[in-house]
N, C-alpha and C positions, 0 to 999 in steps of 0.2 A: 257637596259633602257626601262620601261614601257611609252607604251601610257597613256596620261592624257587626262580626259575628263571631260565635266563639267553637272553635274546632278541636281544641284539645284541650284535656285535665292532666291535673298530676298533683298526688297529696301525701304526704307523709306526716303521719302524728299520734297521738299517744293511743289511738284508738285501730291502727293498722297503718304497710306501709303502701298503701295503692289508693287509688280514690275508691276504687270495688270496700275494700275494707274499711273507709273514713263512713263513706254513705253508707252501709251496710251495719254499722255501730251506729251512726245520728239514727236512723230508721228503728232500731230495737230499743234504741236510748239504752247503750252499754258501754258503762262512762271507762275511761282510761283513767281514771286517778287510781294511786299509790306510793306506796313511799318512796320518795328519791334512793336511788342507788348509783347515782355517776359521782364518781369521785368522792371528794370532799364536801359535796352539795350535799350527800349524806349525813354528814357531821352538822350539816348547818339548821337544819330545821328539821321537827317531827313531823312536821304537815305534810300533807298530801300534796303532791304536784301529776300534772300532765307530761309524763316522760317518755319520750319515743323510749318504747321496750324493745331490746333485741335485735336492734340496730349494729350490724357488723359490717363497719367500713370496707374492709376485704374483700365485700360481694358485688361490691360497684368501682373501686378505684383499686390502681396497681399500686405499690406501695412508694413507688419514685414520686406520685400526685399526691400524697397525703403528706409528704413533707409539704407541701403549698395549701392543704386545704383543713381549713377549722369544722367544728364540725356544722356550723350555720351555714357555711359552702357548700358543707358536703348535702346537707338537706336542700340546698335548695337548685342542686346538679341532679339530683335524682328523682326531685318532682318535674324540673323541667324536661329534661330526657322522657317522666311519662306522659307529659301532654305534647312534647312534640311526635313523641308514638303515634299518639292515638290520632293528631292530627293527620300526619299522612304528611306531612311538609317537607320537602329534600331542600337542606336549605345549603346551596351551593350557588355560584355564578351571581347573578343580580338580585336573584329572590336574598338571598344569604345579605347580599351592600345594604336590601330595600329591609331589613327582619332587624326589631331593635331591642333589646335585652334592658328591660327597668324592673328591679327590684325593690323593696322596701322591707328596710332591718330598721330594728328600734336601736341595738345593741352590736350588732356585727359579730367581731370575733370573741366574742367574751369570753369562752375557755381559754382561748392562745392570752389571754389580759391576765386573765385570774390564775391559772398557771405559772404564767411569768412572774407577778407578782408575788405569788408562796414562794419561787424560786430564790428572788430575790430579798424576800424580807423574813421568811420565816428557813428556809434553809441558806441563807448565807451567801446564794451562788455571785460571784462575778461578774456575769455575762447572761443575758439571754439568745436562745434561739436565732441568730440571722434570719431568719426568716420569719420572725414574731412581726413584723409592721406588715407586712406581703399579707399575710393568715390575719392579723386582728381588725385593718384597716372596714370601714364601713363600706365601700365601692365593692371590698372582694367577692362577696356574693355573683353580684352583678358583674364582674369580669370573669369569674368562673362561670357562669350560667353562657355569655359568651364565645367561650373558650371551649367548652364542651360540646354546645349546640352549634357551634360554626357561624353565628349571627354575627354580620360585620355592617352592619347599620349603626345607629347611637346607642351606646349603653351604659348603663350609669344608675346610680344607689337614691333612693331617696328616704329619707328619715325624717319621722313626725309621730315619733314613740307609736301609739296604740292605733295611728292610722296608716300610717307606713304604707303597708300595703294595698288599701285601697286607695290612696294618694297613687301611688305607683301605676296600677289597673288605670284608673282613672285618665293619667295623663298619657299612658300609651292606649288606651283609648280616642283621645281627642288628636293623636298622631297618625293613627291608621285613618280616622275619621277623614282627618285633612286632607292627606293625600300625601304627607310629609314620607312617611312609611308605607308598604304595602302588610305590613306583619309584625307582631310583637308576642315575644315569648316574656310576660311578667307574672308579678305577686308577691309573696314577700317571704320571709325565713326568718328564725328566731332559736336560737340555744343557748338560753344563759339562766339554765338552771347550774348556777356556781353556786360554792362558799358565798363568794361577795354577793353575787346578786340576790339571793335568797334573802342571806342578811338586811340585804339595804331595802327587800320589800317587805318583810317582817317590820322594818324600824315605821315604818309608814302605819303599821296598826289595822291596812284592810282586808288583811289575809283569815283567809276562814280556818277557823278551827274545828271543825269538819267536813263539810261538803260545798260544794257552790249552786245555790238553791232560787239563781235569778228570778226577783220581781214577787219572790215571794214572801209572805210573812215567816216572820223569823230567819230571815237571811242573814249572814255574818262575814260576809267578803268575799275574796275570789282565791281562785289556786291558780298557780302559774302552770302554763304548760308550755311546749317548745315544738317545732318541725316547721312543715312548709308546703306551700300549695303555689304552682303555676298553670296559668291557663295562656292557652294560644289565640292570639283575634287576629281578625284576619278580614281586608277587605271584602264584602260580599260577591260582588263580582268576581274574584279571583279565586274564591274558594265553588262558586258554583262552577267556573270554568274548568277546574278538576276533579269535579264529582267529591267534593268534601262531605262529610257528614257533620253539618249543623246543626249545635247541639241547643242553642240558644241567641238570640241577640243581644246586644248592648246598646239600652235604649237611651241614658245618660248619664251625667254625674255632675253635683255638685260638691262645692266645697265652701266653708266660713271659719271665720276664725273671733271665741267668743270676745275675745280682746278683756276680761275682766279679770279672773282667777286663775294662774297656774295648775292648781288641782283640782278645785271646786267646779263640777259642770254647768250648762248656765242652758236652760230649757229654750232660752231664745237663739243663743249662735246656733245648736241643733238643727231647730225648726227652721232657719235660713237656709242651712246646707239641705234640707228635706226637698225644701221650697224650691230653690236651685235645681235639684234634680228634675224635678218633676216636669220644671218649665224646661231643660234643657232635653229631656224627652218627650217634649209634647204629651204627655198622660196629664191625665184630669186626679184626681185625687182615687175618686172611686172605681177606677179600673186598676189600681193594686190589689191584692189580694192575701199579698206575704210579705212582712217586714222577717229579715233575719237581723235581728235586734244587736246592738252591740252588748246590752245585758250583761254587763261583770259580775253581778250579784254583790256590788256594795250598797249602803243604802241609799247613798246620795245619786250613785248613778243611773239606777233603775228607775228612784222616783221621778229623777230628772227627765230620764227617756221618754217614761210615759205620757209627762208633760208637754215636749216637746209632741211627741205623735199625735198628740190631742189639739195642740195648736196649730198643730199641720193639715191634720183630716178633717177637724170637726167632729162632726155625728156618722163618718164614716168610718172613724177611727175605732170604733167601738167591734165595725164587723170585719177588720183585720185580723189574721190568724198572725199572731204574734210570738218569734219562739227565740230563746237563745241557743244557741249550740255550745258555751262556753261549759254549759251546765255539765256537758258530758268529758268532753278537751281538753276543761281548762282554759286560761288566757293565753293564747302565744303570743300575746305582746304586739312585736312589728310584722309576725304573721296570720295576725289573726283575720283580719279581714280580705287577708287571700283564701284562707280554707273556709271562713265564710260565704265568701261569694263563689267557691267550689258549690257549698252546701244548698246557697238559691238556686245555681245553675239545675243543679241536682233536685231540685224540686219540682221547678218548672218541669224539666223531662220526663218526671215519673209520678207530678201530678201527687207529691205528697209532702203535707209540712213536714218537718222535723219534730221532735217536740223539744220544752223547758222540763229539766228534768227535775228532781228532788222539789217539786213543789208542794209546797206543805197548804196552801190557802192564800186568801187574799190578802192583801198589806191594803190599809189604808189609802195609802199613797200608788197603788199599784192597780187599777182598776180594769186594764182590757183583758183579752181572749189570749192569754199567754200559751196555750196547744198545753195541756199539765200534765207529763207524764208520761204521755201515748201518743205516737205519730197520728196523724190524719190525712187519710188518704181527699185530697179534693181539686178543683181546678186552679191550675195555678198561672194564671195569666202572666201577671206581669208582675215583679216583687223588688224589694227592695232589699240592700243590704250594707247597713250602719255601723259607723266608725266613729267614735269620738276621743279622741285623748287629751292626753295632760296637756298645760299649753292652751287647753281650749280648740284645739285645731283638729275640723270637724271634716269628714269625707263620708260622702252615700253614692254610691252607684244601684241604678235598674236597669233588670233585664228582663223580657219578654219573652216565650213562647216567639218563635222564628214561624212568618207565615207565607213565604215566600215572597 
C-alpha cells in the first residue's frame, strides 16, 4: 500500500478565487454571503447566498470552450488548473495514462437545466441549445477537468448530494493508495444558485433567514453557496522523487450509509463513517486534533453532529477544536467537502483552526469547543473532515501533518 500525499490546491468560492484568498477569509472569519445576483436566482429568493463574486469566464476560457462549459465546469477547470500549478506535475506521456480525474457534483449543470427550461416553458422556445446534454450532464465536470488538465487515466463524476466530494477524494484516494493510479487530480464543484434550485431549497423550510450560525443557539438553517476546490494526491514515492512540495498526508477515509431517513440525520450512521476512518488510518481517537465539522447550521444536523463526535471520541471529544467553515461560504452542496478538506489541509500547514462564525452561545444540544468566532492558532496534528448528506450517505476523510 502506497503512502498518499497531497501536492496541490485549488479553490474557488464566495469568499475569493485562489485558495491564498479561500484560507486567508476562513483565517479572519470574513463570510461571503449576500444577496444573489446571477440571473434569475435573483428573483428567486431574498436570502442571502454564498455566490462566487466576479467571476468573468473570459479570463480563463476562449469563447469557442464555453459553448461546452456550464458554469459548475467552469469552476471546477479553474480550481484544478490551480492545484495542478501548484503541484508541479507535467502531466504528459505515462504520468498523464497513470493521473485520474474524479469529481463530485450534487447537481451538475444546473444553469444549462434551469435556463433551458425558462426557455422552454416560460418563453415558448422550440428547441434547446444542442449542446444542453454535453454542458448539463453530471460526468461533465469530471471530463472537462480531464480535458484541460491532460489526465488520460480513469475519470468520472461521482454524486451523493452533500458528500460528493469527499466520496470523490476519498476513492481516488484508495486508487493512488493501491497502486491502481500513480496520481489523481479530484474534489468536487457545485453551481446551482438558480430560480429552480433556490426555490426547491426554500420549499424544504431550512434555509436561514439570516445568517448561518452552526451549532449554535439560536440557529435557523443554512445559506447555499457555489464554487469548487481540487486537490492533487500523489504517490509519496513519486512526489519525493521530484522534489515535490508536500503539503499534507492522507491518512484515511471512511464511509456508511444511515440506511433510516432520507433527510433526517441519524448520529449513529455518522459515528460509523468516523469510526471507519479512524481504523482505516491507524489513529487512535486522541491524536486528532481538528474536526472540520460538516455543521449546516440546521438544528437537526448540528445536534446530530455533535452526537455522533461524542460517540466516536468519548471524553476526548470534549478537547477537540471543532469548527465549521459553512459559517462563512455557505453550503456548496456537492462541493462542499472538497473546499473543506482544502480548509483542513490548510490548517494542518499553518497550525491554525479555522473558526464557527456568528456564534451566538451554547445550544443545549450543541455542547463541544466549536473555535466561536476567532481563529486559533494551535498544533494541528492530524484532523478530520466531515461529510454527511441527505440519503443518509456519510464520508470522512483524515489527514496528518506529513513526517517524512
Amino acid at each position: 500500500m502506497n503512502r498518499v500525499v497531497i501536492t496541490g490546491l485549488g479553490a474557488i468560492s464566495s469568499v475569493g478565487q485562489s485558495t491564498k484568498e479561500f484560507w486567508d477569509a476562513l483565517v479572519a472569519g470574513r463570510s461571503g454571503f449576500a444577496p444573489a445576483t446571477l440571473g434569475t436566482a435573483a428573483q428567486a429568493t431574498g436570502k442571502l447566498v454564498g455566490e462566487v463574486k466576479g467571476f468573468d469566464p473570459a479570463e480563463h476560457f476562449e469563447s469557442s470552450q464555453l459553448l461546452l462549459l456550464d458554469r459548475v465546469s467552469q469552476f471546477a477547470v479553474v480550481a484544478a488548473r490551480q492545484a495542478v500549478k501548484q503541484s508541479g506535475l507535467v502531466l504528459q506521456d505515462e504520468l498523464a495514462e497513470r493521473t485520474a480525474a474524479i469529481v463530485g457534483t450534487g447537481s451538475g449543470g444546473h444553469t444549462t437545466v434551469d435556463e433551458g427550461f425558462h426557455r422552454l416553458y416560460a418563453e415558448g422556445a422550440a428547441r434547446l441549445h444542442p449542446l444542453t446534454i454535453p454542458k448539463a450532464m453530471i460526468s461533465a465536470a469530471a471530463g472537462q477537468v480531464s480535458l484541460f488538465c491532460g489526465t488520460k487515466g480513469p475519470a468520472f463524476a461521482i454524486s451523493s448530494a452533500c458528500a460528493s466530494a469527499t466520496h470523490a477524494i476519498g476513492l481516488a484516494f484508495h486508487m493512488v493508495r493501491s497502486g491502481s493510479v500513480t496520481c489523481a487530480v479530484t474534489g468536487g464543484t457545485e453551481a446551482s444558485i438558480t430560480f429552480g434550485g433556490m426555490k426547491g431549497w426554500e420549499a424544504m423550510r431550512i434555509m436561514s433567514s439570516d445568517t448561518c450560525r452552526p451549532f449554535s443557539r439560536d440557529r435557523k438553517g443554512m445559506i447555499i453557496g457555489e464554487g469548487a476546490a481540487m486537490v492533487v494526491l500523489e504517490q509519496l514515492e513519486h512526489a519525493r522523487a521530484r522534489g515535490a512540495d508536500i503539503l499534507a498526508e492522507v491518512a484515511g477515509f471512511g464511509m456508511s450509509a444511515d440506511a433510516k431517513d432520507l433527510t433526517s440525520p441519524d448520529p449513529n450512521g455518522m459515528a460509523r463513517a468516523i469510526s471507519a476512518t479512524l481504523k482505516d488510518a491507524g489513529l487512535a481517537g486522541e491524536q486528532i486534533d481538528y474536526v472540520n465539522a460538516h455543521g449546516t447550521g440546521t438544528v437537526a444536523n448540528d445536534a446530530a453532529e455533535t452526537a455522533a463526535l461524542h460517540k466516536s471520541f468519548g471524553a476526548h471529544a470534549r478537547k477537540l477544536a471543532v469548527s465549521s467553515t459553512k459559517s462563512i461560504v455557505g453550503h456548496s452542496l456537492g462541493a462542499a467537502g472538497a473546499l473543506e478538506f482544502v480548509a483542513t489541509v490548510m490548517a494542518i500547514r499553518d497550525g491554525i483552526a479555522p473558526p464557527t462564525m456568528n456564534y451566538l452561545g451554547a445550544d443545549p444540544d450543541c455542547d463541544l469547543d466549536y473555535v466561536p468566532n476567532e481563529a486559533r492558532r494551535m498544533p494541528v496534528r492530524a484532523a478530520l473532515s466531515n461529510s454527511f448528506a441527505f440519503g443518509g450517505l456519510n464520508a470522512v476523510l483524515a489527514a496528518r501533518t506529513f513526517a517524512g
